[in-house]
VEXPA-48763 format. One line per field, with one value per residue (C-alpha): residue number from 1; residue in three letters; x, y negated, z. Coordinates in steps of 0.02 Angstrom, whole numbers, plus 50000, padded with zeros to 5 digits. Layout:
// residues N
pos [NUM ...]
code [Ala ...]
x [X ...]
y [Y ...]
z [Z ...]
END
This chain:
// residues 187
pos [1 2 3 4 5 6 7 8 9 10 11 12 13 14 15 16 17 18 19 20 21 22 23 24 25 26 27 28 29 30 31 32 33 34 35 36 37 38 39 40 41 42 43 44 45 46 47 48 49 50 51 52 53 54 55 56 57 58 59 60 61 62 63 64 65 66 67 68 69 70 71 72 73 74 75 76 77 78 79 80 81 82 83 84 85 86 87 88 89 90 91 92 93 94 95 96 97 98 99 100 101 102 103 104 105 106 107 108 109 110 111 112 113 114 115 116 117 118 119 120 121 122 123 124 125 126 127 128 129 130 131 132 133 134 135 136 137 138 139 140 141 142 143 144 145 146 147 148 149 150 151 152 153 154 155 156 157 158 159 160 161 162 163 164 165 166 167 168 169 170 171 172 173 174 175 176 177 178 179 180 181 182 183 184 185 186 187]
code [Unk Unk Unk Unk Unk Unk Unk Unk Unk Unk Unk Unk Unk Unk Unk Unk Unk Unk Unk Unk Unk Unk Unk Unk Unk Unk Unk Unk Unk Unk Unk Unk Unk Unk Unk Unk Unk Unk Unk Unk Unk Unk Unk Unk Unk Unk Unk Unk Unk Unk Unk Unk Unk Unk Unk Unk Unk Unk Unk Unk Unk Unk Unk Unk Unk Unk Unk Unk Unk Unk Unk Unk Unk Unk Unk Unk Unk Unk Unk Unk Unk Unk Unk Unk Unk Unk Unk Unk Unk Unk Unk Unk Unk Unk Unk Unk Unk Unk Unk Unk Unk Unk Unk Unk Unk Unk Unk Unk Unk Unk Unk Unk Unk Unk Unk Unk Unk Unk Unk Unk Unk Unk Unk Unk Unk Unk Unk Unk Unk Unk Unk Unk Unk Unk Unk Unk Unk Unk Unk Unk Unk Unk Unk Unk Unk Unk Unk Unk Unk Unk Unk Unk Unk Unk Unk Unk Unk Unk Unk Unk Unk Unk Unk Unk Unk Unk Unk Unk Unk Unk Unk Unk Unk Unk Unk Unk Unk Unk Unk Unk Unk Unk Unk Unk Unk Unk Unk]
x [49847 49957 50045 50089 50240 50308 50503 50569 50613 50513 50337 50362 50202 50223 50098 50074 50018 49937 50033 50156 50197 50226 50362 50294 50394 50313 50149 50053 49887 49817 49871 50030 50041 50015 50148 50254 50290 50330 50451 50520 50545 50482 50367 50419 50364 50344 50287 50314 50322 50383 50354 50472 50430 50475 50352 50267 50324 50186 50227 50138 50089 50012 50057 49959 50091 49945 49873 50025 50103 49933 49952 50152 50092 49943 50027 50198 50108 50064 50225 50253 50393 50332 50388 50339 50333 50226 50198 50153 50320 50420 50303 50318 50504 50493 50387 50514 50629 50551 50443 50303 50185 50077 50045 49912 49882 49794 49705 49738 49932 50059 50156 50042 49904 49834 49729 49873 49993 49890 49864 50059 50077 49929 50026 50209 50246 50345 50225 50063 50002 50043 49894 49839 49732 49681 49630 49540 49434 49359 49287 49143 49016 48929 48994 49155 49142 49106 49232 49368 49308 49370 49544 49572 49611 49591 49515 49444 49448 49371 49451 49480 49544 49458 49609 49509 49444 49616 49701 49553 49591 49766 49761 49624 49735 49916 49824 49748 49904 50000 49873 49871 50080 50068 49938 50044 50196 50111 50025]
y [49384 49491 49641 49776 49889 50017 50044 50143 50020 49885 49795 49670 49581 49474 49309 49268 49082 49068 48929 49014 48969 49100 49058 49019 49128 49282 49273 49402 49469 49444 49621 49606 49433 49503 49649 49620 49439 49504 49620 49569 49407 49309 49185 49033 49055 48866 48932 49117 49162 49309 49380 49514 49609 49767 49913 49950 50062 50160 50303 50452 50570 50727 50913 51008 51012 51040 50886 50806 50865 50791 50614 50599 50631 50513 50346 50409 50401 50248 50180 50162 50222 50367 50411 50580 50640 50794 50750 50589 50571 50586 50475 50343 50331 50330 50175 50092 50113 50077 49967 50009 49903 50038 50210 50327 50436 50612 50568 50781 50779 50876 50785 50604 50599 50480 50373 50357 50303 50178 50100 50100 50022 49891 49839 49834 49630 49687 49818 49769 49680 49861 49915 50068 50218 50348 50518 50685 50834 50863 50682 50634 50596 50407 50409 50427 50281 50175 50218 50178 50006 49966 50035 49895 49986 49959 50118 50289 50415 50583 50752 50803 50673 50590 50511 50372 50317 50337 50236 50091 50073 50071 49930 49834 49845 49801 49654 49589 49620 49528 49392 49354 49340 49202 49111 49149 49080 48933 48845]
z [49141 49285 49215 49319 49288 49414 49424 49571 49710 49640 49573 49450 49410 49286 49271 49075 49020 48872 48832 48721 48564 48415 48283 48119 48050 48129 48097 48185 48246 48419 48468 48405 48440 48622 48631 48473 48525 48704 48668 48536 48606 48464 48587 48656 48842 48900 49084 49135 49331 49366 49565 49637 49775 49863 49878 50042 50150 50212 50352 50347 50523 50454 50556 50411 50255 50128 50205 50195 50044 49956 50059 50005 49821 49833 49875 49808 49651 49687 49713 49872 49972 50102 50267 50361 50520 50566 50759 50852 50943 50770 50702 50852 50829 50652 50649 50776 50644 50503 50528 50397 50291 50330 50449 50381 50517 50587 50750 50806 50821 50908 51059 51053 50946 50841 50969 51083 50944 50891 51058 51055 50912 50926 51122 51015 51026 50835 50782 50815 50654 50549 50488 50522 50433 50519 50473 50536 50477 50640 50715 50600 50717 50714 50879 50873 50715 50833 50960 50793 50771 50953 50908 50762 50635 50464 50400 50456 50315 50333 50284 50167 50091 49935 49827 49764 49914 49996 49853 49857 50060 50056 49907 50010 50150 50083 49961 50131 50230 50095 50103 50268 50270 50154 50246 50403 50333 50223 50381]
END
C-alpha cells in the first residue's frame, strides 16, 4: 500500500506491510485499525520502508504569461518545483544551471525557439537525457507530428493546454525517468 503525502521540498511515500500487529489492548475496526493505529502509533510495524526523495524540478519556457501563469500553477500544484523563463536564451541558461528533471517548453519563442533548444539540449554531453515537453497553439498539423518524433522528445501537447493530459505526461515521464535511473545505476 504506497501513501502519498506532499510537504514543500519533499515526497514521502510511505510503503505499508501488512504485517503489523495491533495491540490487544486496542481493539479496533479495519478503518480505524488503518488510520487510528497509524497515527496513534498503537501498531507494531515489523517492516515499514519509508523512501525520501526530492521533487522534480521541471523548467518551464513560456513568453505568453496566461500560458505560463496556468503551466506554473499546474505542476506547482503538483508539487514540483518550477522554473521560468519567458524566452529561449533565458531558458537555455537556466537549464545549464539547473539542471531540470524536466523542461516543458513553447516551440514559438523569443531569441531561440523551442526546436533549436531542444537540439541544444539533446547534443549537451550533461543535458541530454532531460526530458523534454514541448508545447504550441499554432503547429498541429500530422506533419509537423511527425517532424517531433525525430526531435526525441517525450511529449507534444497542443494549446491550449488540457491539465489532465499535461499532469498524466509529466507523471509518465518523471515515473519513467525515475525508472530508468535505477536501472542505470543498478546494472
Amino acid at each position: 500500500m504506497i501513501i502519498n503525502s506532499y510537504l514543500p521540498s519533499l515526497l514521502f511515500e510511505f510503503i505499508i506491510f501488512p504485517e503489523f500487529k495491533t495491540s490487544p489492548q486496542y481493539p479496533s475496526t479495519p478503518v480505524e485499525n488503518f488510520f487510528g493505529e497509524i497515527f496513534n502509533l498503537r501498531v507494531n510495524f515489523n517492516k515499514i520502508k519509508i523512501k525520501v526523495r526530492k521533487l522534480s524540478k521541471v523548467l518551464i519556457i513560456e513568453d505568453d504569461r496566461i500560458s505560463l501563469a496556468i503551466l506554473h500553477k499546474i505542476l506547482k500544484d503538483m508539487g514540483h518545483t518550477t522554473y521560468l523563463a519567458k524566452t529561449g536564451e533565458e531558458g537555455w541558461n537556466l537549464c545549464l544551471s539547473v539542471e531540470p528533471d524536466l523542461v516543458v517548453a513553447d516551440i514559438l519563442l523569443p531569441q531561440g525557439d523551442g526546436l533549436t533548444l531542444t537540439q541544444r539540449i539533446k547534443s549537451h554531453p550533461q543535458l541530454k537525457n532531460i526530458p523534454i515537453i514541448l508545447i504550441s497553439g499554432v503547429y498541429k498539423g500530422s506533419a509537423f507530428q511527425s517532424d517531433v518524433k525525430n526531435l526525441a522528445i517525450e511529449a507534444y501537447l497542443p494549446k491550449p493546454i488540457d491539465p489532465q493530459k499535461l499532469k498524466k505526461e509529466v507523471k509518465r515521464i518523471l515515473i519513467k525517468n525515475t525508472s530508468d535511473e535505477k536501472a542505470n545505476h543498478s546494472g
